[in-house]
Each structure stands twice: as structure tokens, then as C-alpha cells.
C-alpha positions, 0 to 999 in steps of 0.5 A: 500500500502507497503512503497516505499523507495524511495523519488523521482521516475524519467522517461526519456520521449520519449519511457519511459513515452511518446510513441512520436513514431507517432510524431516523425515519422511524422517529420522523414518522413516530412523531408524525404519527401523534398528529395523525400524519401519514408515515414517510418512506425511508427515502424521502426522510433523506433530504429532510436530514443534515441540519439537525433534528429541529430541521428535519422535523420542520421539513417533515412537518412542513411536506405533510401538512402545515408546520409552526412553532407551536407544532414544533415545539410539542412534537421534537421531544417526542421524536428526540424520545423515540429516537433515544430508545431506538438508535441502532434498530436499522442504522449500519455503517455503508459498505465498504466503510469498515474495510477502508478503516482497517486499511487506514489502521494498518497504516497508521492513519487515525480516524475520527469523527465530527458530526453535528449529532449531540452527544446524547445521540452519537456516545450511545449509538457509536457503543451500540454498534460496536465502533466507539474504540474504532475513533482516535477522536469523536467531536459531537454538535454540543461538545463545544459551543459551536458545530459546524460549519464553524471549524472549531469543532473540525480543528478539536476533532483534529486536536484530540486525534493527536494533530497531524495533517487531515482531510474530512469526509462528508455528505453536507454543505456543513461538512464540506464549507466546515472543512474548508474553513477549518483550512483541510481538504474535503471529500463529499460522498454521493451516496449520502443524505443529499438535498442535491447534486454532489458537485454543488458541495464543491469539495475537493474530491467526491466517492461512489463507494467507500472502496475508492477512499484508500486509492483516492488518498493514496494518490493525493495530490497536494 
């Protein structure tokens, strides 16, 4: 294997490295539910991700019917209590993403994650799936006062890896814009939870598959 230049490898998690998509679903169509709203397929819930629970409830209530602050209000804790209990039914890593940290491992490249998912959710579902001890560094959206695309939560990621030289994959703007204001490259995944084409992200690079990350950073040029 070719050296890889880069120190420490980070991931945003939902739609980057998780597909959270089932859980995430099932919490949207639960809270719906209460107010007597049709449930939502699997796929459409996708566009409504990536800015957070409140936005992805104000999406979800705003294509089912009407949505004000009130509805708000009173439905997100019963969508964030749902979720709470019901964090790793559906949710998996994508394929190929397993594979491609045990390439990175063997080479001692670090990987870490940064995601605007609070604590509350990311701690209990990363150890449900078994992944927490796989992370030099998890950054959620509350560890510090600010989330992305602000880059301190990017550059704390980076810190607590042990620093090095970085590159950050993900699947928003907030992931991309985030990366480059924290001064690292980016790499947008086409296969995540996008409101519209990858190339709108403008990251640096753009991945199908996980099985392309270890070749494209194998022939990084910089």
C-alpha cells in the first residue's frame, strides 16, 4: 500500500459513515404519527436530514401538512424520545466503510469523527454498534459551543486525534464549507443524505463507494 499523507482521516456520521436513514425515519414518522400524519418512506426522510433534528422535523412537518412553532415545539421531544430508545434498530455503517478503516489502521492513519449529532445521540449509538474504540477522536454538535460549519469543532476533532495533517469526509454543505474553513481538504460522498447534486458541495474530491477512499488518498495530490 502507497503512503497516505495524511495523519488523521475524519467522517461526519449520519449519511457519511452511518446510513441512520431507517432510524431516523422511524422517529420522523413516530412523531408524525401523534398528529395523525401519514408515515414517510425511508427515502424521502433523506433530504429532510443534515441540519439537525429541529430541521428535519420542520421539513417533515412542513411536506405533510402545515408546520409552526407551536407544532414544533410539542412534537421534537417526542421524536428526540423515540429516537433515544431506538438508535441502532436499522442504522449500519455503508459498505465498504469498515474495510477502508482497517486499511487506514494498518497504516497508521487515525480516524475520527465530527458530526453535528449531540452527544446524547452519537456516545450511545457509536457503543451500540460496536465502533466507539474504532475513533482516535469523536467531536459531537454540543461538545463545544459551536458545530459546524464553524471549524472549531473540525480543528478539536483534529486536536484530540493527536494533530497531524487531515482531510474530512462528508455528505453536507456543513461538512464540506466546515472543512474548508477549518483550512483541510474535503471529500463529499454521493451516496449520502443529499438535498442535491454532489458537485454543488464543491469539495475537493467526491466517492461512489467507500472502496475508492484508500486509492483516492493514496494518490493525493497536494
Amino acid at each position: 500500500m502507497a503512503r497516505i499523507p495524511f495523519d488523521v482521516v475524519g467522517f461526519d456520521l449520519d449519511g457519511t459513515l452511518l446510513d441512520t436513514s431507517g432510524d431516523l425515519a422511524a422517529a420522523v414518522n413516530y412523531a408524525l404519527a401523534t398528529l395523525d400524519r401519514p408515515p414517510f418512506p425511508v427515502e424521502a426522510i433523506h433530504p429532510f436530514v443534515g441540519k439537525g433534528a429541529k430541521v428535519m422535523l420542520e421539513r417533515a412537518l412542513a411536506a405533510s401538512g402545515a408546520c409552526d412553532d407551536g407544532l414544533i415545539t410539542a412534537t421534537l421531544p417526542i421524536l428526540l424520545d423515540y429516537y433515544e430508545q431506538n438508535l441502532a434498530v436499522h442504522s449500519i455503517p455503508y459498505p465498504g466503510a469498515i474495510a477502508a478503516i482497517d486499511q487506514l489502521e494498518q497504516v497508521g492513519v487515525k480516524v475520527a469523527i465530527c458530526t453535528n449529532k449531540s452527544e446524547r445521540f452519537t456516545i450511545p449509538l457509536m457503543h451500540q454498534i460496536g465502533l466507539s474504540e474504532r475513533f482516535a477522536s469523536i467531536v459531537c454538535g454540543d461538545t463545544l459551543q459551536v458545530s459546524k460549519p464553524d471549524p472549531a469543532p473540525i480543528h478539536e476533532m483534529v486536536a484530540r486525534a493527536g494533530g497531524g495533517r487531515a482531510i474530512f469526509l462528508g455528505d453536507t454543505i456543513n461538512d464540506i464549507a466546515g472543512a474548508r474553513n477549518a483550512a483541510i481538504p474535503s471529500i463529499a460522498v454521493s451516496f449520502g443524505f443529499l438535498d442535491g447534486p454532489v458537485e454543488l458541495l464543491q469539495a475537493d474530491a467526491v466517492i461512489d463507494h467507500f472502496d475508492e477512499l484508500v486509492p483516492l488518498l493514496e494518490n493525493w495530490q497536494s
